[in-house]
C-alpha positions as CSV (number, residue, x, y, z in Angstrom):
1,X,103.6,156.5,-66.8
2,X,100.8,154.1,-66.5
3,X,101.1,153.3,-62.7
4,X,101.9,156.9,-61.9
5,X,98.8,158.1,-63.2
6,X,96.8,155.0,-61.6
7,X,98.8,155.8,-58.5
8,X,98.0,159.8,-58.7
9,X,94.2,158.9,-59.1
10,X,94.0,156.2,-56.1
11,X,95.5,159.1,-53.8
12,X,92.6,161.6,-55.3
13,X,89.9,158.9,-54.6
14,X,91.5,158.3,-50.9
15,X,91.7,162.1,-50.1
16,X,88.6,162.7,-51.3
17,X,86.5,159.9,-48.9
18,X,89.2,161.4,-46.0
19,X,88.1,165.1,-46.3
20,X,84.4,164.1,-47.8
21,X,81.9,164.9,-45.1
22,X,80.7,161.5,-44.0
23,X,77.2,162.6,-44.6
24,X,77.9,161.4,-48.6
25,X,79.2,158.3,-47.6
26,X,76.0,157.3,-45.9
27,X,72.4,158.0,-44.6
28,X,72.3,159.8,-41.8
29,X,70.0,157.7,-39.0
30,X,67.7,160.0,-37.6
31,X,64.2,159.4,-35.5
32,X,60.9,160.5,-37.0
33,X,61.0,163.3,-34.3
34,X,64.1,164.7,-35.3
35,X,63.1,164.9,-38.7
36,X,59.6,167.0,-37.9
37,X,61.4,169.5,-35.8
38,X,63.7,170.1,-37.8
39,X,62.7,169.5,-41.2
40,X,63.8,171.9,-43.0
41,X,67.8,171.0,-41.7
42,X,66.9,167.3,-43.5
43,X,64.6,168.6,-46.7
44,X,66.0,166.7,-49.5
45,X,68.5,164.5,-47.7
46,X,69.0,161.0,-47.9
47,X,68.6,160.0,-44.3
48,X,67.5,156.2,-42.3
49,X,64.9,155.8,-39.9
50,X,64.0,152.6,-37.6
51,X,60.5,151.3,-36.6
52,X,57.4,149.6,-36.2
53,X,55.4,149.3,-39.8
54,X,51.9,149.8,-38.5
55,X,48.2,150.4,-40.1
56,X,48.1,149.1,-43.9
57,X,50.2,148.7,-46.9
58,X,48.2,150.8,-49.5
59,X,49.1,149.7,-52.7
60,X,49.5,152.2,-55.7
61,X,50.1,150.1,-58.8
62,X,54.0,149.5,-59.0
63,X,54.3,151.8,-55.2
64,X,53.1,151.4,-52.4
65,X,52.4,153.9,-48.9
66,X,54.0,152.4,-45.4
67,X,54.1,154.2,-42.3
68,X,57.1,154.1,-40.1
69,X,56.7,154.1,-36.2
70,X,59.6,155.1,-34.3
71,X,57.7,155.6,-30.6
72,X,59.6,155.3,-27.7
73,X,56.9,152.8,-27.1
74,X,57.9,150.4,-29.9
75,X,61.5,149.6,-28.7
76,X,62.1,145.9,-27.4
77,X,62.5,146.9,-23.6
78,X,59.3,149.0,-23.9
79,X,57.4,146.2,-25.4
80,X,59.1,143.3,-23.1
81,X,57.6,145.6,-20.3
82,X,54.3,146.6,-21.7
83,X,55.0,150.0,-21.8
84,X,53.1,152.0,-23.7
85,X,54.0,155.4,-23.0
86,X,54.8,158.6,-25.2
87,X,53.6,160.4,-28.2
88,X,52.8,158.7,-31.6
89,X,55.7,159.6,-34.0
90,X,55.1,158.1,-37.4
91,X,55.9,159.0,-41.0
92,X,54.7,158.0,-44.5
93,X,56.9,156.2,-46.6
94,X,57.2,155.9,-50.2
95,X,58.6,152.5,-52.0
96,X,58.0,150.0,-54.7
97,X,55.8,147.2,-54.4
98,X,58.9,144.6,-54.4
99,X,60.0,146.4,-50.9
100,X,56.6,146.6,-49.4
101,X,56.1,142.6,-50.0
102,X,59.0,142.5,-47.5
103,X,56.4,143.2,-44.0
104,X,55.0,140.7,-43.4
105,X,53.3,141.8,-39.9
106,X,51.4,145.1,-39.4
107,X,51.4,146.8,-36.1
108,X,48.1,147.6,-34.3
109,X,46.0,145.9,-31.3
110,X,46.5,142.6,-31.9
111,X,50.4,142.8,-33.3
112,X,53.6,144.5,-33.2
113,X,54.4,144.9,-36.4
114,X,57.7,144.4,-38.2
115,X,60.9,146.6,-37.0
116,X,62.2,147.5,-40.2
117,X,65.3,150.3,-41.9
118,X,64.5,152.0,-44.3
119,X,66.5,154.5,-46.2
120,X,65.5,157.2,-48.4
121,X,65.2,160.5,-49.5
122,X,63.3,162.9,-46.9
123,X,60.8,165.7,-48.1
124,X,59.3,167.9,-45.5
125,X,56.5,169.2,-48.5
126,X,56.7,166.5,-51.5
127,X,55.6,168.0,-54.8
128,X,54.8,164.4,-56.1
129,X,53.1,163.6,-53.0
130,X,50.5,166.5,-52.3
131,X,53.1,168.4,-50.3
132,X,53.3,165.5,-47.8
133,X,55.7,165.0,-45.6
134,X,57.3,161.8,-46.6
135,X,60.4,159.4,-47.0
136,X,60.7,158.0,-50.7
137,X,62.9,154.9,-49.6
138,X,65.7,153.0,-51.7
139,X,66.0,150.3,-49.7
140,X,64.2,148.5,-46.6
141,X,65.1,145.8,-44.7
142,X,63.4,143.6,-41.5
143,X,64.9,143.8,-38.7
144,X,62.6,141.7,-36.9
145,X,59.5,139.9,-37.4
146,X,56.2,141.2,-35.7
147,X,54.3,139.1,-33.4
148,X,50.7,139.0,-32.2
149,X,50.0,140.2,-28.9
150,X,48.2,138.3,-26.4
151,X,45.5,140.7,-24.2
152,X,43.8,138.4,-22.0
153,X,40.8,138.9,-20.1
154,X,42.0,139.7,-16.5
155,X,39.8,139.4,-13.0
156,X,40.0,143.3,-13.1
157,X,38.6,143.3,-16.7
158,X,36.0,141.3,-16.0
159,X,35.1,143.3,-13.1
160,X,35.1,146.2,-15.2
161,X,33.2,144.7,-17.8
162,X,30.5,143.5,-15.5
163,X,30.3,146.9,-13.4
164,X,29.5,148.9,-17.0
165,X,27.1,146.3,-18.1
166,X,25.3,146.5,-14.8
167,X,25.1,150.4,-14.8
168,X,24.3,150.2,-19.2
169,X,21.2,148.1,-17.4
170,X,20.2,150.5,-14.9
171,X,20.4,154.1,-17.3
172,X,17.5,151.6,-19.8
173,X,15.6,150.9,-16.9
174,X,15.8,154.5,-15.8
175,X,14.9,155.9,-19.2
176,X,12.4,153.1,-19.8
177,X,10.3,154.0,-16.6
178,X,10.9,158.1,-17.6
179,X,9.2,157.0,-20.8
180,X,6.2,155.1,-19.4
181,X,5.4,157.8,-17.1
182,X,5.2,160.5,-19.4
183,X,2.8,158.6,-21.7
184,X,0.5,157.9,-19.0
């Protein structure tokens, strides 16, 4: 009676993943764009995203606020080619402090900040948050380190650099003489 019963409720917990949209099984991995155009298909839904952690951490007590970068910019070919080419598609994210100690590089000028997943709930307008748009994560994890980025001073740069300082001199010379002439 025993092992029928165990039996009967194994095959109940097997159908049930089999005919269970896979959706509950696991997050959905979406992009940052997907989820602003078509937010209100993801509002409350526990989704994953992949990116660039860029700008600050901003620590709120036991939370902290991340933001996400998934540009088409910030994948490994783009960045192995210096491409830095489409729109900036970003998104807030919500976590404890324990998770946000995890980044250890920010992106910006000077680095590529950490690729990271993170998974979490999506809200298209958070009550808790303002009526932000925002991702309030259970879990993150590196995926790669960030790096700094090396922008040297090129022959063109210098050029550049030397032609706007050159015509900076001129315009005070100009205005400088404009001045003197008018007082007398």
């Amino acid at each position: 009676m025993r092992r029928t019963a165990l039996a009967l409720l194994a095959f109940l917990v097997l159908g049930a993943l089999l005919v269970w949209p896979q959706k509950a099984l696991a997050a959905e991995r979406v992009s940052v764009k997907d989820l602003t155009e078509s937010a209100e298909n993801y509002d409350s839904q526990t989704v994953t995203i992949e990116g660039e952690v860029i700008g600050d951490i901003m620590l709120r007590g036991d939370y902290a606020w991340i933001t996400v970068n998934d540009d088409p910019y910030t994948s490994k070919e783009a960045q192995e080619e210096r491409l830095r080419a489409g729109f900036n598609i970003g998104i807030g994210v919500w976590l404890p402090s324990s998770q946000a100690e995890k980044v250890k590089v920010l992106g910006g000028y000077k680095n590529v900040g950490d690729r990271v997943s993170v998974t979490g709930v999506f809200h298209r307008a958070d009550g808790e948050h303002g009526g932000d748009t925002d991702i309030v994560a259970q879990s993150l994890v590196v995926l790669e380190p960030g790096k700094s980025v090396s922008r040297p001073l090129t022959l063109i740069r210098w050029i550049i650099l030397a032609a706007l300082a050159g015509l900076a001199i001129l315009l005070w010379r100009m205005r400088r003489t404009r001045i003197r002439a008018a007082l007398g």
